[in-house]
C-alpha positions as CSV (number, residue, x, y, z in Angstrom):
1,X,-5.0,-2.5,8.7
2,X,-6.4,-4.7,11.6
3,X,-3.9,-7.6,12.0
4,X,-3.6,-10.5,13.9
5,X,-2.2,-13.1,15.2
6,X,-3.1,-17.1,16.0
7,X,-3.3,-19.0,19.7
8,X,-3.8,-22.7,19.5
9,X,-4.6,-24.0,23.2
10,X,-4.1,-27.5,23.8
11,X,-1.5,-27.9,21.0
12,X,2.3,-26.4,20.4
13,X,2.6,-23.8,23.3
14,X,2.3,-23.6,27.0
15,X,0.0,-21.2,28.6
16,X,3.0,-19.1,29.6
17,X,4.4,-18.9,25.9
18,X,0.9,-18.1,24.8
19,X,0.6,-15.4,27.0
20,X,3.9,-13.8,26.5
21,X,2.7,-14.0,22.8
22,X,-0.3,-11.8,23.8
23,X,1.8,-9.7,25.7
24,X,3.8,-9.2,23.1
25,X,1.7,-8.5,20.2
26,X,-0.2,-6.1,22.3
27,X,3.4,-4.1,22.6
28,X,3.5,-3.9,18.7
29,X,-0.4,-2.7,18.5
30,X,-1.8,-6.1,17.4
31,X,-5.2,-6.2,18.3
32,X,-6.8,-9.3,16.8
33,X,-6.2,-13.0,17.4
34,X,-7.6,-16.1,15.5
35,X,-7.7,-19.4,17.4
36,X,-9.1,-22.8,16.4
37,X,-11.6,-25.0,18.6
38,X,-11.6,-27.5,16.3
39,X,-8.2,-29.1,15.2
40,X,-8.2,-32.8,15.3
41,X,-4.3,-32.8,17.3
42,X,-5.7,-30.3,20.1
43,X,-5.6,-31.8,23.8
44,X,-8.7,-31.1,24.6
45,X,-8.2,-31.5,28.4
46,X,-5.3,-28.9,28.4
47,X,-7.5,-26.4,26.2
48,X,-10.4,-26.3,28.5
49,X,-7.9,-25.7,31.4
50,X,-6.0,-22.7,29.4
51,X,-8.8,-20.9,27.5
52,X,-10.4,-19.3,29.8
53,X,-7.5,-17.5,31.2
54,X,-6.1,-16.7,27.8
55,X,-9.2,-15.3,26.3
56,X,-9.2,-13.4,29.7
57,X,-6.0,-11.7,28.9
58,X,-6.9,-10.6,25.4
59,X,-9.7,-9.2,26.8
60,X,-7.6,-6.8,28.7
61,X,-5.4,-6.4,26.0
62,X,-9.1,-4.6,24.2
63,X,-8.3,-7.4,21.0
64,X,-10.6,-9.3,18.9
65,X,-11.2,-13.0,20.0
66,X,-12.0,-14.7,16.5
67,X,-13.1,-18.5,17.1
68,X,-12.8,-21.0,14.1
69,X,-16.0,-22.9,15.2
70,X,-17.8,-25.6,13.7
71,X,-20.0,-28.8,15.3
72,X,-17.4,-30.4,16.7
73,X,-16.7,-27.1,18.6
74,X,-19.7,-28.3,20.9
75,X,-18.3,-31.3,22.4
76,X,-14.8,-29.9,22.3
77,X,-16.4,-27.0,25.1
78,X,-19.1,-29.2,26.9
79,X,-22.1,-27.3,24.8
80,X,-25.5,-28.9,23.8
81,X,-26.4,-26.5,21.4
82,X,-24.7,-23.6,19.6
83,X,-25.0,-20.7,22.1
84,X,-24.1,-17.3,21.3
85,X,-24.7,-16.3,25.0
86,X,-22.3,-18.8,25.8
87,X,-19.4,-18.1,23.2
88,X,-20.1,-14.3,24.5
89,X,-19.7,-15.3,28.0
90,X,-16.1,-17.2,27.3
91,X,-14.9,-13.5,25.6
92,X,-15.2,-14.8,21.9
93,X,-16.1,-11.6,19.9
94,X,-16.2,-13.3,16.3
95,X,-17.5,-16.5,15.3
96,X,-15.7,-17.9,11.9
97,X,-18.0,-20.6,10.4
98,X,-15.8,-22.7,9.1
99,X,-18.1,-25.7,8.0
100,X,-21.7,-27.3,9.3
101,X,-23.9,-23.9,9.2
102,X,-26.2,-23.1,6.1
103,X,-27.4,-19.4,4.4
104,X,-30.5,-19.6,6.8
105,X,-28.8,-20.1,10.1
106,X,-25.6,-17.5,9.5
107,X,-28.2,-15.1,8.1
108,X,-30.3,-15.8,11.6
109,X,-26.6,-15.4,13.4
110,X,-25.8,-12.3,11.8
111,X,-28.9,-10.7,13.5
112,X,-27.7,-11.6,17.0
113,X,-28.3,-9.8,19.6
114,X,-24.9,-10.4,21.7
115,X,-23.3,-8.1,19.4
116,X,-21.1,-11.2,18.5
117,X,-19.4,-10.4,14.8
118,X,-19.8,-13.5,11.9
119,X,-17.0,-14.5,9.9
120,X,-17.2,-16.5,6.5
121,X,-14.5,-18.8,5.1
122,X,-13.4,-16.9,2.0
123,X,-11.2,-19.9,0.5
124,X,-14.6,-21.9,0.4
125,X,-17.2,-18.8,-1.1
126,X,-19.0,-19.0,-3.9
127,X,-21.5,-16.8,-5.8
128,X,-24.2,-19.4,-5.4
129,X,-23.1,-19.2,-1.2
130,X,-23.2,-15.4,-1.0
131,X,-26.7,-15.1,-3.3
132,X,-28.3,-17.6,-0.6
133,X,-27.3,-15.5,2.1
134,X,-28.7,-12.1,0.7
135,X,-31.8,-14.1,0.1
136,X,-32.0,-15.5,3.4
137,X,-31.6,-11.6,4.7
138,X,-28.1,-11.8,6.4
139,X,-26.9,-8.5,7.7
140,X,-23.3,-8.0,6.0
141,X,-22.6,-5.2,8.4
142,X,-21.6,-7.7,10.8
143,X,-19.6,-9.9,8.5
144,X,-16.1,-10.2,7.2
145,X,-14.0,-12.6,5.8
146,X,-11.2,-14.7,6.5
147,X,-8.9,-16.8,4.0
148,X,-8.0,-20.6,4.9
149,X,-4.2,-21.7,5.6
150,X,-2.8,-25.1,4.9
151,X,-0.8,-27.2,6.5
152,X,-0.1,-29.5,3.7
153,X,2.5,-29.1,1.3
154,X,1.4,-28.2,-2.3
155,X,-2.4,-27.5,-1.3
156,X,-2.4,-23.9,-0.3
157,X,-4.3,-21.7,-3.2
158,X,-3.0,-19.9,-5.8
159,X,-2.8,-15.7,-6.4
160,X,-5.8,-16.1,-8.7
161,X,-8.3,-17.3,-6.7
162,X,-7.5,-15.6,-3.6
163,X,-8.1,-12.9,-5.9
164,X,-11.0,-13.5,-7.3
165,X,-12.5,-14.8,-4.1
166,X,-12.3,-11.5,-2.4
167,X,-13.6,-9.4,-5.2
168,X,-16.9,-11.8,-4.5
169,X,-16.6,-10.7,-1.0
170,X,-15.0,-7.2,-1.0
171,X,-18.2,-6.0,-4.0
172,X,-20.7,-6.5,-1.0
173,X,-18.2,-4.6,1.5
174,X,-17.1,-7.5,2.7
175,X,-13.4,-7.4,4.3
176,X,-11.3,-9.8,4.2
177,X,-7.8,-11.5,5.8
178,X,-5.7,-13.9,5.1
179,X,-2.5,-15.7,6.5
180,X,1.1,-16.0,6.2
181,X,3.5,-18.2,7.8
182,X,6.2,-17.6,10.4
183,X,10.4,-18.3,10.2
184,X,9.9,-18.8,14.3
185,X,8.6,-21.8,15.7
186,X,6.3,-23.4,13.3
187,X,2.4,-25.6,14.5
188,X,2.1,-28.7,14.6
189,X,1.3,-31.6,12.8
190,X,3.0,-31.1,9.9
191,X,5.6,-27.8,10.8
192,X,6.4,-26.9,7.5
193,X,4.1,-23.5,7.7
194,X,0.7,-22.7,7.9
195,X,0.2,-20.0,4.8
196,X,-2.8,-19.1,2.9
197,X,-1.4,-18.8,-0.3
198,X,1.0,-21.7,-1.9
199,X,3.4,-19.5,-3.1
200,X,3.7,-18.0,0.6
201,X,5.2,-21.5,1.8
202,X,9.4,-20.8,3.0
203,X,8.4,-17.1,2.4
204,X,9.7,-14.6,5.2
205,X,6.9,-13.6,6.6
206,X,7.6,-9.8,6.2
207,X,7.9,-10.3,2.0
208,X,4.8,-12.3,2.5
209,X,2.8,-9.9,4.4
210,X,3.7,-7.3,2.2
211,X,2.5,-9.2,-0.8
212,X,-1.1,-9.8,0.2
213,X,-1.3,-6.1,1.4
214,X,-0.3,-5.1,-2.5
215,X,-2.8,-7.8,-3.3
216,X,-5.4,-5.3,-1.1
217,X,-6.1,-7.7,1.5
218,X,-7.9,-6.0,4.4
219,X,-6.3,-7.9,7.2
220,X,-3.5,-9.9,7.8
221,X,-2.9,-13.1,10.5
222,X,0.7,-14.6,11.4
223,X,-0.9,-18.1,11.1
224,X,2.1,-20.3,12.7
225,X,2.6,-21.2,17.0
226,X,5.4,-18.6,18.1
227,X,6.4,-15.7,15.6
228,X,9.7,-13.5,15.8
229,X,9.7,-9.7,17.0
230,X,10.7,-9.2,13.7
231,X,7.8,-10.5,12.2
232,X,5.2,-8.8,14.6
233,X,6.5,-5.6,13.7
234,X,6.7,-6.4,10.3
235,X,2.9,-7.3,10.4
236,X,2.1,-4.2,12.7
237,X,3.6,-2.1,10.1
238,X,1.5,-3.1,7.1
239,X,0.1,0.0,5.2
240,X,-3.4,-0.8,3.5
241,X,-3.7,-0.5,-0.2
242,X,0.1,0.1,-0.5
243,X,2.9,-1.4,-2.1
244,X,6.0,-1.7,-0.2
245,X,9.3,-2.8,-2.2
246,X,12.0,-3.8,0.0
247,X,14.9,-1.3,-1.9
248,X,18.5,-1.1,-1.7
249,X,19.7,2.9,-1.0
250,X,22.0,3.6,-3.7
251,X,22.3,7.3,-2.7
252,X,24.7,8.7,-0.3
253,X,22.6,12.6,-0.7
254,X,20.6,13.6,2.5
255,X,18.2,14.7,0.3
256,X,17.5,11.9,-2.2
257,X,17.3,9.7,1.1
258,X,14.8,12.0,2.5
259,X,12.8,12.0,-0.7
260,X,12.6,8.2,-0.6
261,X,11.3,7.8,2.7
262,X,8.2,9.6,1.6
263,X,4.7,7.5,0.7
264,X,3.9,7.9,-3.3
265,X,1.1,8.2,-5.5
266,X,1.6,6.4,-9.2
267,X,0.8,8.9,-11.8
268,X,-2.8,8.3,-13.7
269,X,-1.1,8.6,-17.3
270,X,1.0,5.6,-16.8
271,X,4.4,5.7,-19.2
272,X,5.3,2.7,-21.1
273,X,9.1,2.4,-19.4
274,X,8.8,4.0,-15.6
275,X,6.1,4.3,-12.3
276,X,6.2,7.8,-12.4
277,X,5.7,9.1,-8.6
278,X,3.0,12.0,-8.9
279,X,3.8,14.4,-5.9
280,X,7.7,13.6,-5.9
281,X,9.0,16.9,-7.2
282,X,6.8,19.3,-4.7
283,X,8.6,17.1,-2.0
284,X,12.4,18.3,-2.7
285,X,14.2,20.3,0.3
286,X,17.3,21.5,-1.5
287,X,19.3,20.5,-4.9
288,X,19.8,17.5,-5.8
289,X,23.5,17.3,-7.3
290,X,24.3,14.5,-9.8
291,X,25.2,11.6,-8.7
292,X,25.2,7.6,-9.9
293,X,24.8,8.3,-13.3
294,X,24.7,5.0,-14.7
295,X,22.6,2.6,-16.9
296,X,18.6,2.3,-15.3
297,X,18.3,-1.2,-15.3
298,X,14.3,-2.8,-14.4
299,X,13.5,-1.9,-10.7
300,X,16.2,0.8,-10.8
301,X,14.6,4.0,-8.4
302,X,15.6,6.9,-10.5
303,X,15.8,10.9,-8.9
304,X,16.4,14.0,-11.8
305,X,19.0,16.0,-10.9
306,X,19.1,20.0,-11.2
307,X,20.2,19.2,-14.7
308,X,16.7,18.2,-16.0
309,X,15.7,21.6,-15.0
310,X,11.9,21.8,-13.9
311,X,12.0,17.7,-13.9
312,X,14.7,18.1,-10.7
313,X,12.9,15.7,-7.7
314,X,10.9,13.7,-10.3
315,X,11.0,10.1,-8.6
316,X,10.7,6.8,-11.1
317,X,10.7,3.1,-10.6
318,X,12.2,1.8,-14.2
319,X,9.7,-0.9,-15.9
320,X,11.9,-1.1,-19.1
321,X,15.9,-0.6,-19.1
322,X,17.3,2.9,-19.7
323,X,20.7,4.2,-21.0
324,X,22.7,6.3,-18.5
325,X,21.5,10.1,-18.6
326,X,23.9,12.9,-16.8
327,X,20.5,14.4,-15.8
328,X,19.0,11.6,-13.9
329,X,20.6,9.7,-10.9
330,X,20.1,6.1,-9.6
331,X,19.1,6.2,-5.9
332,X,18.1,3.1,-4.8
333,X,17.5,-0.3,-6.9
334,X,14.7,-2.6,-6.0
335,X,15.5,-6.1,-4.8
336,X,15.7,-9.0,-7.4
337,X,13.5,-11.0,-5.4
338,X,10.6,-8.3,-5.3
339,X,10.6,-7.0,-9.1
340,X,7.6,-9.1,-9.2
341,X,5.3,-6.8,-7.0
342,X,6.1,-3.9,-9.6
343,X,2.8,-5.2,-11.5
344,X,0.5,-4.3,-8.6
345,X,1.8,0.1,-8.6
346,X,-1.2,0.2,-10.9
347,X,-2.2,3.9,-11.9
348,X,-3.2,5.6,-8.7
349,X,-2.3,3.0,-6.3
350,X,0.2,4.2,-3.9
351,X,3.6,2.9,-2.8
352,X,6.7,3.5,-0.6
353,X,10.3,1.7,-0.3
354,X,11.1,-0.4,2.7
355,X,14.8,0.4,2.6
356,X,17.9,-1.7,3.5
């Protein structure tokens, strides 16, 4: 996945905290970074002294500059007309649109020839938006998509339209990110997060992350001033298409614990009561003895023992409680909090334990 993470100049940080961030991020393989040139609270004095040298050091980090840009955007950088030469000549490699630009002049955009990338607002796209840009001949290949945050309390969207938002976007190849919060220090004005998704708000931003990757979200952003180590691994870490459940290990066996550390595929005949792992039993090095023999209750991780005969290494996540069975032992047990992302191991769709 191509993650990222979010400079504000003129707002929260000093230039030294910002460039440690990049430093930092750059450590962890983080090659993207969204910044704003149009939030009402930026000092605009302050950004026009930092920008340059900040943009200068992504550059040498080889990351993506994405600019949130709209008309304001102009006065904010002394411009007196929208310039791609210029945005190309300040290190800006992606242009989000955020508001003030219509089909025929992002479809013009699209065709530049400063090899500057477009990026659409996908919280704010519509079929009616996406028709008037085919029609007006926009080039896709140089598009993607990124989601909204929000400041406010109570006004970040819900699951169901971010999801149907990007299948919009994602049928016409369209990629697209979105953001999550951080537990470090949070942006002003408001500091109570910055996520893209409501339910995201007081989220860890490792549970969070996770979530929108099971959601198949192309790209993920930490959207808040100064995230944690923690959390930039956590977001450099992020497996595309793949659901990661945060798992207690149940098992003392070297080779249960060996077998859950692998990446898993969910069977194509789906059973009514487990997420049957397809390639789990051609993974076994060894015996597995019995072990934990007790009651599978929902999000219970369940290995066969030799006693189930050929069925020895067959890995389950339970979806409906099962009695205890000699031949099957309890390895690991999914955490309360994350039974919920059990719905998104659809057949086929692939998943692995983050284990604690």
């Amino acid at each position: 996945m191509e993650n990222g993470i979010s400079l504000y100049p003129g707002l929260d940080n000093t230039l030294e905290e910002n460039l440690q961030l990049l430093d930092a991020a750059a450590k962890y393989g983080i090659r993207r970074v969204f910044t704003s040139l149009h939030i009402p609270e930026t000092n605009v004095a302050v950004l026009k002294k930092e920008l340059a040298k900040l943009l200068a050091a992504a550059r040498r980090y080889d990351m993506e500059i994405i600019s949130d840009v709209s008309p304001r955007t102009l006065a904010m950088l002394d411009m007196t007309e929208f310039d791609m030469s210029a945005f190309k000549q300040l290190g800006i490699t992606t242009l989000r649109l955020d508001y003030g630009y219509d089909a025929v002049q992002i479809a013009m955009l699209s065709h530049n020839q400063q090899g500057i990338r477009l990026q659409l607002n996908a919280s704010t796209i519509t079929e009616q938006i996406l028709a008037e840009l085919q029609a007006a001949g926009t080039d896709f290949s140089h598009i993607d998509a990124l989601h909204n945050f929000y400041p406010r309390r109570g006004t970040g969207i819900s699951e169901e339209t971010l999801q149907r938002k990007n299948a919009m976007l994602q049928k016409l190849g369209i990629k697209v990110g979105a953001f999550v919060p951080s537990s470090g220090k949070q942006r002003a004005p408001l500091f109570e997060g910055l996520p893209t998704l409501e339910d995201h708000r007081g989220w860890q931003t490792d549970k969070a992350a996770r979530h929108l990757a099971a959601l198949g979200i192309d790209s993920v952003f930490i959207s808040d001033s100064l995230p944690l180590p923690a959390e930039l691994q956590a977001v450099a870490d992020l497996k595309q298409d793949e659901v990661v459940l945060a798992a207690k290990m149940l098992t003392q066996d070297s080779v249960q614990q060996e077998l859950l550390r692998h990446t898993f595929t969910a069977r194509e005949d789906e059973a009514r009561d487990a997420i049957r792992a397809q390639e789990s039993r051609g993974l076994i090095q060894g015996t597995i003895e019995p072990e934990n023999n007790y009651e599978r209750k929902l999000g219970a991780v369940t290995i066969d023992n030799k006693d189930y005969l050929r069925y020895m290494g067959e890995l389950e996540i339970i979806k409906n409680p099962q009695p205890a069975d000699n031949r099957v032992n309890v390895a690991a047990q999914v955490l309360d909090e994350e039974i919920f992302m059990l719905k998104y191991i659809t057949p086929g769709r692939k998943f692995s334990f983050k284990l604690k």
